[in-house]
N, C-alpha and C positions, 0 to 999 in steps of 0.2 A: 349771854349768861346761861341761856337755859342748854347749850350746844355742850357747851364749858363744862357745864354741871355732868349731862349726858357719858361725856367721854370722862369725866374722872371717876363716875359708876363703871363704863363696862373698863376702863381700866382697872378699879377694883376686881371684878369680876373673873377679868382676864388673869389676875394674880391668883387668887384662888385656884381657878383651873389648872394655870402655869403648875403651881406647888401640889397642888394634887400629883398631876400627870411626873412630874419628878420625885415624887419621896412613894405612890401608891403601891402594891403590894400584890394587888391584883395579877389577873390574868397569868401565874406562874406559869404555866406549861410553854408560854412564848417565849420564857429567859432561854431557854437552849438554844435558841433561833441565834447560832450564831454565823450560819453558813449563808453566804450567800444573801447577806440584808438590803433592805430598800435604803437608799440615800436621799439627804437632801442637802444642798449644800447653801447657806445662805447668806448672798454676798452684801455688805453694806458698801455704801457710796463714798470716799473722804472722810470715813467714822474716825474721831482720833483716842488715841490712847485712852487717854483722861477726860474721855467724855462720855466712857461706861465710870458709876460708882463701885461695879466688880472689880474693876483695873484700875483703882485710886480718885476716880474723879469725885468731885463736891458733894455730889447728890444733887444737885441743881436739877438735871434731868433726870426723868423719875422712868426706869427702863427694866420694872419688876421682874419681865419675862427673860429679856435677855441676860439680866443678872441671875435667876433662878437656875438656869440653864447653865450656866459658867459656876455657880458654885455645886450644884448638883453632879454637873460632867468631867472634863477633863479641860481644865483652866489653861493657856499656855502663856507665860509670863515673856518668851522670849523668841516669839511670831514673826515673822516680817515677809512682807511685801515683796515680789520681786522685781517689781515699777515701784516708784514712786509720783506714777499718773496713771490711770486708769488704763489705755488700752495695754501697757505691756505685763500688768500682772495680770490679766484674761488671758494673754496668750498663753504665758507660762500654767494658769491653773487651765487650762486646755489639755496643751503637750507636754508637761512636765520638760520644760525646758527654759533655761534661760529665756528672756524677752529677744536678746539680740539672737540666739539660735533661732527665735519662733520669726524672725524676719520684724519683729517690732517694737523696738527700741521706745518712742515715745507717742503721742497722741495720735492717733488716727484720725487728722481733725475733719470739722463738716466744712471747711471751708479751703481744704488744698488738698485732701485724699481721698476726695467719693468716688473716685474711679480704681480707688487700690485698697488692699484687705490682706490680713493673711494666710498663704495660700493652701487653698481648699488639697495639697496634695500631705500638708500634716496631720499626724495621723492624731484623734483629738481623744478626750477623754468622751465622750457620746458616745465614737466610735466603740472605746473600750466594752461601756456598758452593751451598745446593741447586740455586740457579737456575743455578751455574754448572756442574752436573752431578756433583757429588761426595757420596759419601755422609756422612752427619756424624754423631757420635757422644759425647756428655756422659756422666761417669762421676764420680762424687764429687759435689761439693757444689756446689747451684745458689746456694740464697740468694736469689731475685728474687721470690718469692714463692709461699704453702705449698699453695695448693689450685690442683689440674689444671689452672685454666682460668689460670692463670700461669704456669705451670711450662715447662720446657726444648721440649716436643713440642709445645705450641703456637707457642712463640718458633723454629722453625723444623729441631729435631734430631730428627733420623730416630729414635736411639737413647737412650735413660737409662735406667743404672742407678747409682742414690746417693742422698743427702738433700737433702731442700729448707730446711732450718736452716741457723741458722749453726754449729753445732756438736751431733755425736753421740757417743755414748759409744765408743770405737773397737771393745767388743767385742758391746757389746749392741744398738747403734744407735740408742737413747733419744735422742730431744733433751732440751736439760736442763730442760726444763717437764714431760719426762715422758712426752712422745709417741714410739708408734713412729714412725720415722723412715725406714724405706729403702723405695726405689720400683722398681718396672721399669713405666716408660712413664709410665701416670697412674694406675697404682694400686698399695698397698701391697703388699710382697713381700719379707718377710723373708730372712733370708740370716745363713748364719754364716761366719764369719773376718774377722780383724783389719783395719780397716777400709785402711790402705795398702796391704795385700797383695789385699782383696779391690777397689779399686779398681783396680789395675795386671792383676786379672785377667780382669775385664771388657774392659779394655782389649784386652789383648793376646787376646780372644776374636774384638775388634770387626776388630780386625789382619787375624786370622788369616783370618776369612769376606771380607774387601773388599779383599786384598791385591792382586788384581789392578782392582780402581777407585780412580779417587782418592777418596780420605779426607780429612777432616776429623776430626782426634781430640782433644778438647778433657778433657784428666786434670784436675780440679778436686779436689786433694788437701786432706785435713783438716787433716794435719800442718803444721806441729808447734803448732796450735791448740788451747786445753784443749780436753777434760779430757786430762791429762796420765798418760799412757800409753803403756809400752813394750808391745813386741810378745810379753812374755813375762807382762803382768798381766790378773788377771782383770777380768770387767766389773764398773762400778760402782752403773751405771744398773739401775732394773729401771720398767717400766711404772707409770709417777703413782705412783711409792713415793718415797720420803727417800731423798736420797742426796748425796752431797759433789758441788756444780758441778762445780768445778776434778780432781776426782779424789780419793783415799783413797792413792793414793804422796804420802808425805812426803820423798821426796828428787826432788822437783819438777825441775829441774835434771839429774837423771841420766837422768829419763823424757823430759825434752826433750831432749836429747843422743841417745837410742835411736829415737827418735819422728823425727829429721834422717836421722839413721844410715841406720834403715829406708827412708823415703823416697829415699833416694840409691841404695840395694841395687834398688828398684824400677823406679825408671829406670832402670837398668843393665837390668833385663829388656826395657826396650820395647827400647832399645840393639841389645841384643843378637838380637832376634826381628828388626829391620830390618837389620841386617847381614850374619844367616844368611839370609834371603830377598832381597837383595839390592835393598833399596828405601832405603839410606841416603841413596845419590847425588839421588833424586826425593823426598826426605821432607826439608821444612823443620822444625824445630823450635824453637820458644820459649819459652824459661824464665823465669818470672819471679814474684814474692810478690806479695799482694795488696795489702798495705800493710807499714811497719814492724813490728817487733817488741815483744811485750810486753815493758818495762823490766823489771823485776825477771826473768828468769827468761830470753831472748834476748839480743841483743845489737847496736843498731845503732849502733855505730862504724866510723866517728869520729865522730857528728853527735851533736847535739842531741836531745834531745824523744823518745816514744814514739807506737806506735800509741794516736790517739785525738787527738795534737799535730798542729800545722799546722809545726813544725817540721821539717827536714830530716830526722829520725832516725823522724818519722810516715808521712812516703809514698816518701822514696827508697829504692830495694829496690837488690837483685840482678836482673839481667837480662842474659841472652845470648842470642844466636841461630845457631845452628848448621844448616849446611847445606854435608853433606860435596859436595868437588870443584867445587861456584861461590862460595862464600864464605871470604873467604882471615882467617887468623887477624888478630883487630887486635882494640883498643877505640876508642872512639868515646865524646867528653864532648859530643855534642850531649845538648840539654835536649830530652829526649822522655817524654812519657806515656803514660798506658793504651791511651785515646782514639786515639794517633794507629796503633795495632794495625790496625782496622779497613780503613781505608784504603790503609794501605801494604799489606795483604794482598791486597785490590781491584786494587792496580797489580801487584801482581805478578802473577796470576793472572790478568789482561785483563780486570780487569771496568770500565766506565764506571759508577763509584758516584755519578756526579753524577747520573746519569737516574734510581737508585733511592731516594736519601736526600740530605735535607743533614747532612752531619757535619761537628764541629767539630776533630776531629781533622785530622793533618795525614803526610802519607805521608812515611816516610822510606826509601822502598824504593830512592834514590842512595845510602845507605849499605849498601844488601844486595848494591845493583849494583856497588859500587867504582866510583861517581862520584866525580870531584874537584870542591874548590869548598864554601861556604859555601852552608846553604841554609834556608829561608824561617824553620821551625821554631824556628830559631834569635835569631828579631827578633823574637818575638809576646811579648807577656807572659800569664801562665799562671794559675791562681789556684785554691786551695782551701777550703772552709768545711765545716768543723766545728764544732754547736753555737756555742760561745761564738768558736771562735777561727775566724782567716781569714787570710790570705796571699796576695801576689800576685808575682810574681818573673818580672824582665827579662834576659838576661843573668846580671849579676852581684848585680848589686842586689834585693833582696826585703825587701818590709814584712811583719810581721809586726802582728797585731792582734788583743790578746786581751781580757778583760772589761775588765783595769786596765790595760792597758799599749799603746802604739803604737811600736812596734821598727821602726827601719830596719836592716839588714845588708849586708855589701858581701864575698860568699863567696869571693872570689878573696884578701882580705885575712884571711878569719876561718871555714873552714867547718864552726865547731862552732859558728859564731852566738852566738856569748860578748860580743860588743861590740858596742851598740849605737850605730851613727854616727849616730843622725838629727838630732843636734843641729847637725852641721857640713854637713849634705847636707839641708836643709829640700823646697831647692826638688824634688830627686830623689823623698825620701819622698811627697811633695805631686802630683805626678805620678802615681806605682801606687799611691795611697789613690784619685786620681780616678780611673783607670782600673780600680779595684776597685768602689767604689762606681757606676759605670757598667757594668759587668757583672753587679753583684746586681742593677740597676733593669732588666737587660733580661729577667730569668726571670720565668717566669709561676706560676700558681699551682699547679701540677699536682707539686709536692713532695709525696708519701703522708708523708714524716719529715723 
């Protein structure tokens, strides 16, 4: 009770700060700081739609900070994932490139690809930053691949400390095959505390040393990804022993609820450590899931499907972007992806990414700028494959294409994708099946999964 009580105080606390540090008025002379800002990019674990109350959920979970942030910044209603599993939207917000161009289609698991990763010759977003003089910093979960010569500090980050799975135990840091799991740099280095508290503490370490250079700070959080674990249970994991995947809490659901909770108290610290040092104004920040939500136990509503679906309810997330004093509060239903991260970072930040990289991504840095006008991202058609399922969506219209089924949808008519039109829009479906099928014919073979 008395733990309980604790954390519903400094979560109080943390709201305060939150609403300060977004509505304050202070420090003017930093709103010009439009050149060249510090980033932070802050990834959540299987967050679903409907499991922030900013993007319709119940209120059930009480997620002040990241809701402050999403109504104070730039809200996106119409976000998606370029996986709908974890390791292939990292690649893509890596290289601004499809999953399957980044060579990683589906999960880089700990239990058939420790020996493979994606390869250290694409050119990454770290990369981007170093050359542009900034120091850059990974904390939490890479995922791209398990041994050194994959990992974070060859793909171009100064700094890591976290796991290179796709999931650890939050107190003992087991992956769930039973390997230790946590790193500093390229070699193991154990570490105790709760894996959200001790990623936001790294974090705000990496702050505190390069507060005065610009930063690149990339939080790649676990939450609310099993094993399902509040901030007040013990670990499950112990090294190559028996142990329950998912976790040993039988109220699954409550530990997911603690496990957001927590996660939201933690941003509230980076929050607040930028706002007492006065780097809010020159600090961009981006929020966003990696994919949908696990169905049974998350929640993406209103849509369709779960993480693992090529459905709406599989890769469109939450995402905002905040950036006190140039970015004025709004949402934005442009259709934008992982991929198009990279890029739009490049413009804002002056870099010519066309001389370093080709990406397939696409800037949307006229929506950071409060550009008017329709713009490019908006006409391309877009596509995802998972295993059996795939998807490809213009506009309004998306086929959908599973083992047994060819679905057309028309989401301005239907956005939980409950009714199949294709039978009256032959010629539409017939169109993004060819321009699906002409996009799987142009990737090569350098898929690891």
């Amino acid at each position: 009770m008395v733990l309980t009580f604790l954390r519903k105080l400094s979560l109080l606390i943390l709201v305060i700060a939150c609403w300060g540090s977004c509505t304050s008025s202070d420090n003017a002379d930093h709103r010009s700081n439009r050149d060249r800002p510090n980033v932070i990019i802050i990834m959540a674990d299987d967050m679903g739609y409907g499991d922030l109350k900013s993007f319709g959920g119940d209120g059930s979970i009480e997620t002040p900070v990241i809701d402050s942030l999403t109504e104070n910044g730039l809200k996106f209603t119409d976000f998606h994932s370029n996986g709908v599993v974890c390791s292939p939207t990292r690649a893509s917000l890596m290289t601004g490139l499809y999953p399957q161009e980044a060579g990683v289609e589906g999960v880089v698991t700990a239990a058939n690809h420790r020996d493979t990763g994606m390869s250290p010759d694409k050119y990454t977003l770290a990369e981007l930053f170093g050359e542009a003089g900034y120091t850059s910093g990974i904390f939490g979960k890479w995922h791209l691949g398990y041994q050194p010569e994959f990992g974070p500090i060859v793909q171009g980050f100064d700094y890591f400390r976290g796991f290179v799975s796709g999931n650890v135990d939050y107190r003992s840091h087991i992956d769930q095959e039973g390997y230790p799991d946590w790193w500093r740099q390229k070699e193991l280095a154990p570490e105790e505390g709760y894996l959200t508290d001790l990623i936001t503490d790294h974090g705000l370490s990496f702050l505190e040393k390069h507060q005065n250079e610009r930063f690149f700070l990339y939080l790649a959080h676990g939450a609310p990804h099993y094993p399902y674990q509040g901030p007040d249970d013990p670990a499950d994991r112990t090294a190559h022993g028996e142990f329950p995947v998912l976790g040993s809490r039988q109220d699954i659901k409550g530990a997911y609820v603690e496990m957001i909770e927590s996660l939201d108290q933690n941003i509230g610290r980076v929050i607040s450590f930028l706002r007492e040092n006065e780097l809010l104004d020159q600090t961009l920040i981006l929020f966003l899931s990696d994919n949908g939500a696990t169905g049974n136990v998350g929640s993406n509503h209103p849509f369709r499907g779960t993480k693992g679906q090529v459905y709406e309810g599989g890769h469109r997330v939450p995402a905002a972007l905040y950036w006190h004093g140039v970015v004025e509060p709004g949402e934005s239903d442009d259709l934008i992806l992982t991929m198009d991260i990279l890029p739009t970072l490049a413009e804002i930040i002056n870099i010519d990414i066309e001389s370093k990289t080709d990406v397939t991504g696409r800037s949307f840095a006229p929506l950071v700028n409060g550009s008017e006008g329709e713009y490019e991202w908006n006409e391309r058609t877009v596509f995802w494959r998972f295993r059996e399922g795939k998807a490809a969506r213009k506009g309004d219209w998306k086929i959908v294409i599973n083992e047994d089924s060819e679905e057309l949808y028309n989401l301005s008519k239907g956005i939980d994708e409950s009714k199949n039109v294709r039978e009256n829009n032959q010629e539409i479906f017939s169109q993004l099946k060819d321009e699906l099928e002409s996009w799987e014919r142009s990737l090569d073979d350098e898929i690891i999964y």
